[in-house]
C-alpha positions in Angstrom: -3.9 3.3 -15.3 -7.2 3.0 -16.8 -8.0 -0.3 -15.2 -7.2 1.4 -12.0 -10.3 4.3 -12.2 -12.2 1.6 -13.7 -11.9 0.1 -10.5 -12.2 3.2 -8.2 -15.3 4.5 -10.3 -17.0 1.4 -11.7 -20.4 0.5 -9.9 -19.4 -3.3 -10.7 -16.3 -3.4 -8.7 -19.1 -4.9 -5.7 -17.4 -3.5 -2.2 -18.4 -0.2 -2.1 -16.7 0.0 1.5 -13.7 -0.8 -0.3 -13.9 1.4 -2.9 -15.0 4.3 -0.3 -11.7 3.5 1.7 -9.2 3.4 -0.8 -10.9 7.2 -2.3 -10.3 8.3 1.3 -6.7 6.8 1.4 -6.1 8.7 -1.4 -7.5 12.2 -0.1 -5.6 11.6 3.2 -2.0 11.2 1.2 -2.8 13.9 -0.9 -3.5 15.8 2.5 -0.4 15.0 4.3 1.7 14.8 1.0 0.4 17.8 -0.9 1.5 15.0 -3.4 -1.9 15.2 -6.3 -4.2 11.9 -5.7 -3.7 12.0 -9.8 0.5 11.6 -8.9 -0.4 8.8 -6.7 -2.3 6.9 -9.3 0.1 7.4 -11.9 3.1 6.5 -9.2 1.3 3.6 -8.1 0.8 2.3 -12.0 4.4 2.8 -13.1 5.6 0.3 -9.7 3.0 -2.1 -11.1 4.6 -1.8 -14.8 7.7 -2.3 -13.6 8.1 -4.4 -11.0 4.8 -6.9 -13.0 8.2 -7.4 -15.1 9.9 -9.5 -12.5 7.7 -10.6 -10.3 3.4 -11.7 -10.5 2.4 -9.7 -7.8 -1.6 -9.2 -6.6 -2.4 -5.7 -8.1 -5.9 -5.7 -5.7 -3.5 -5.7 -2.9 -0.6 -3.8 -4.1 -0.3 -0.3 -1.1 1.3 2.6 -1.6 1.7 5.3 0.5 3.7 8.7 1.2 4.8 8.7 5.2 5.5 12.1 7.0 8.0 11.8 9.7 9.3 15.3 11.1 11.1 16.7 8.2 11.4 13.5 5.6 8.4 11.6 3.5 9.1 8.1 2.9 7.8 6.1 -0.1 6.0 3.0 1.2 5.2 -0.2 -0.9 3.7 -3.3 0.1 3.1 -5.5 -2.8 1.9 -9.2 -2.6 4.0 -11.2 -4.4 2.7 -14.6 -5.8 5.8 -15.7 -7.6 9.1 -15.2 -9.8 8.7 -14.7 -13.5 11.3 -16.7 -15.9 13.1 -13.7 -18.2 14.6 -15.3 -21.2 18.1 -14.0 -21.4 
């Protein structure tokens, strides 16, 4: 989680569009959630924990959002994958 706000907050991350986009993103879920930006980031680093188990996937690119349709809020993921990891069993 720390890398992540590194990332949002760090004046080396060099795309400052980017980083300006994916703040809004984050107000805009909040908004239409009333799901805390902080519940997000902590949502969207527990998928990456888990799912870095099984699969390399690009964290840069990894999505998440909350979708409101009439009465239900749907959990959307879209995460890159770049391969399968080997698990010893």
């Amino acid at each position: 989680m720390l890398d992540f706000l590194n990332r949002m907050f760090s004046r080396d991350s060099g795309n400052s569009k980017n980083i300006a986009k994916e703040r809004l993103r984050l107000v805009l879920v909040h908004d239409r959630s009333s799901v805390s930006p902080e519940i997000m980031d902590a949502l969207k680093e527990d998928l990456i924990k888990v799912i870095s188990s099984y699969l390399e996937i690009d964290e840069r690119a990894l999505e998440v959002n909350l979708n409101n349709e009439e009465a239900s809020v749907a959990l959307v993921a879209n995460i890159p994958v770049l391969g399968l990891k080997r698990r010893n069993v």
